[in-house]
C-alpha positions, -999 to +999 in steps of 0.1 A: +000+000+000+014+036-009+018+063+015-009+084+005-030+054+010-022+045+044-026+080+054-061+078+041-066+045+058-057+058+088-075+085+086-107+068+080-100+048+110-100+076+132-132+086+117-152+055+123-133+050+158-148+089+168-183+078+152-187+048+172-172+061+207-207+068+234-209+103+254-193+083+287-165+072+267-158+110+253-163+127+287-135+102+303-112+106+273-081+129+280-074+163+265-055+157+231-039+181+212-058+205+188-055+187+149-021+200+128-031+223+098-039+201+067-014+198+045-020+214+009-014+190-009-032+155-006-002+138-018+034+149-028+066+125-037+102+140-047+128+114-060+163+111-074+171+086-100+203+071-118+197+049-147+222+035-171+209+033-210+233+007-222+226+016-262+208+047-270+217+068-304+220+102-313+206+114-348+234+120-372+264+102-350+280+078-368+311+057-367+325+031-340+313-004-352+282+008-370+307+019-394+283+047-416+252+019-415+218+042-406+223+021-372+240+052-363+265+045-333+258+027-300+260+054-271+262+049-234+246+072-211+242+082-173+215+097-163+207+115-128+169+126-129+153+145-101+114+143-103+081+159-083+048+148-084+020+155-064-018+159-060-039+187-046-073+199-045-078+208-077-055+189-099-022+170-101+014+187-107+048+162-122+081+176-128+111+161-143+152+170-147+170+149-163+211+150-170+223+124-191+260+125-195+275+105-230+299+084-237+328+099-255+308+081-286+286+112-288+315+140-282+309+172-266+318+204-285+308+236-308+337+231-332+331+203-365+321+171-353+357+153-359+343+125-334+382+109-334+397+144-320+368+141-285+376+118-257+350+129-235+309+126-238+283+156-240+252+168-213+225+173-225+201+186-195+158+177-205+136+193-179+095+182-183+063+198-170+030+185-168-004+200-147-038+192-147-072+207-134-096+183-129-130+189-146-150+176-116-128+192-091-132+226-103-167+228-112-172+206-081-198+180-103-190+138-115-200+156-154-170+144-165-169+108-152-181+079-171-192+050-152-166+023-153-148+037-179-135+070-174-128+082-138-117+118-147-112+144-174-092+172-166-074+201-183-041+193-187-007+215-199+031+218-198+062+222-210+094+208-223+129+221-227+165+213-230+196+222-239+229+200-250+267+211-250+273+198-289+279+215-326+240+213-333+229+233-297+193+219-294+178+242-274+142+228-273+109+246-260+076+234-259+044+245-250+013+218-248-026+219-237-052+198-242-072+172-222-057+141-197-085+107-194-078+092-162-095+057-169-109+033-142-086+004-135-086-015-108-052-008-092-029+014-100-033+042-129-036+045-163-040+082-180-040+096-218-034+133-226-043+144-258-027+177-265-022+199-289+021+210-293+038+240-303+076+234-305+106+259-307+144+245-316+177+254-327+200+241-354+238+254-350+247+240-383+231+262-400+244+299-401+220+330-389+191+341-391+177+305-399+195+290-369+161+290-353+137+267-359+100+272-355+073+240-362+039+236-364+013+232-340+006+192-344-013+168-320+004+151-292-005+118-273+010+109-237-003+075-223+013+068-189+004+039-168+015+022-130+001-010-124+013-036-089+020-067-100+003-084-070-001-122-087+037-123-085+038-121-043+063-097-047+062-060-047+066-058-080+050-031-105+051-023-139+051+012-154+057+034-182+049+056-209+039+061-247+042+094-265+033+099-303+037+129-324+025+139-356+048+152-385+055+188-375+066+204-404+098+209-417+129+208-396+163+230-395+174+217-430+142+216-445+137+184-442+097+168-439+095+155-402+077+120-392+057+107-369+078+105-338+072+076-312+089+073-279+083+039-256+098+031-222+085+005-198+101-002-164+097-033-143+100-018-108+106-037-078+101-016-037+133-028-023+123-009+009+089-032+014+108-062+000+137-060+025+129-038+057+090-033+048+092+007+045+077+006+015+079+036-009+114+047+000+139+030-022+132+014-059+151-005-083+141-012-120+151-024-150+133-013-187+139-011-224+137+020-246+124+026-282+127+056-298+116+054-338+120+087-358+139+103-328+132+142-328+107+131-360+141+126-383+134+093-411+161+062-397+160+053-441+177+086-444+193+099-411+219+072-391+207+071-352+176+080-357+156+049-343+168+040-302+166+004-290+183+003-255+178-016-221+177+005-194+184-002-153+189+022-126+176+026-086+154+054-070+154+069-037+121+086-025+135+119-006+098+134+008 
């Protein structure tokens, strides 16, 4: 059981316990302590994360043993992420950092891209942000639930953006809105946010004024799911996410975009309630990644441009 749903639990308990207590019982009890000021938010978790993606590519790096194939080159990466999500009255809020740190594979630098001249890896820092208002919340009604289906439709928006220390100088910014499903599942969560997506880049081989990129407004789909793995007897989940979106126009070289789809699922396992039943404090997991049309270049035409990499790494629940 999660924190937040112990603390509900609990304070259910207290509830019924008060409910069924007689007018003797009250008069005898002792004097306790006024109740402390509700908390804000009705949940809120903050984590740090280090994963290791054994394979992952890099549009346009080439070399190593993938010689000049379209494979594009095998890159390690570290990553260190520091994520936020939490739930109050109105809505939800989820925040991401992640700083993922290359192998020498995909060298740092602003000068040409003479890969044999770098022996050390680029940063590339990717900071998400998601919200949502929940339509029953805020106009206080169960409109926008469908029975057995649907438990929730809320407002949702966010923003993406990034930056990386190499000749190219992505500098991405994003801007969604649109509408989040939560649907009714028995355990654990599944959600779909259907936005629309208005993206801003950079291209730093190109010379000024066209250096930045403007696309086009396209749709955007985000389905992220949790789910415990109870049948297993261990406390094991599985979670991940799905993103798809559409061709948005033509990119730094004027090159037609695709279709971009991005799949990671984790297999997560709570250490903590495995080995000192303090559940929620420390996870470990192991995943694969699949990234086809990366950053919506074509893999027939661009090398590294489809990702196909196993992923493990361990997370430690701060507050």
């Amino acid at each position: 059981m999660s924190r937040k749903l112990r603390t509900l639990a609990l304070a259910a308990g207290m509830v019924i316990a008060s409910a069924g207590a007689g007018a003797a019982d009250l008069k005898q009890a002792a004097p306790v302590a006024p109740p402390a000021t509700p908390s804000f938010f009705l949940f809120s978790d903050t984590q740090v994360s280090y994963y290791f993606l054994a394979s992952a590519r890099e549009p346009g790096v080439t070399g190593g043993r993938a010689g000049n194939s379209l494979d594009g080159r095998s890159i390690p990466k570290n990553v260190l992420n520091i994520s936020h999500a939490d739930a109050w009255a109105y809505g939800t809020n989820f925040f991401s950092l992640d700083i993922l740190k290359s192998g020498s594979q995909d060298p740092a630098g602003t000068g040409s891209p003479r890969f044999d001249l770098y022996d050390y890896g680029a940063t590339e820092a990717y900071g998400i942000y998601r919200g949502t208002l929940g339509g029953n919340e805020v106009f206080g009604t169960k409109t926008f639930t469908v029975g057995g289906l649907i438990k929730n439709i809320s407002f949702g928006y966010g923003f993406d953006l990034s930056t990386k220390n190499v000749q190219f100088g992505p500098e991405t910014r994003k801007l969604l809105a649109g509408a989040v499903f939560a649907f009714d599942v028995p355990a654990g969560f599944l959600n779909l946010g259907v936005y629309v997506q208005k993206e801003w880049n950079r291209n730093g081989f190109v010379t000024e004024p066209f250096r930045s990129v403007e696309f086009d407004p396209v749709p955007h789909f985000e389905l992220v799911y949790n789910f415990p793995l109870a049948f297993t007897g261990l406390p094991l989940s599985i979670a991940g996410f799905n993103t798809i979106n559409l061709p948005k126009g033509r990119d730094g070289f004027r090159a037609q975009t695709e279709l971009e789809f991005l799949s990671r699922t984790n297999l997560v396992l709570d250490v903590g309630k495995l080995i000192w039943d303090r559940p929620g404090r420390l996870d470990a997991f192991v995943g694969f990644q699949y990234w086809l049309n990366k950053f919506g270049n074509d893999p027939r035409t661009v090398q590294g441009s489809e990702e196909k990499t196993f992923l493990a790494g361990v997370s430690i629940h701060v507050f």
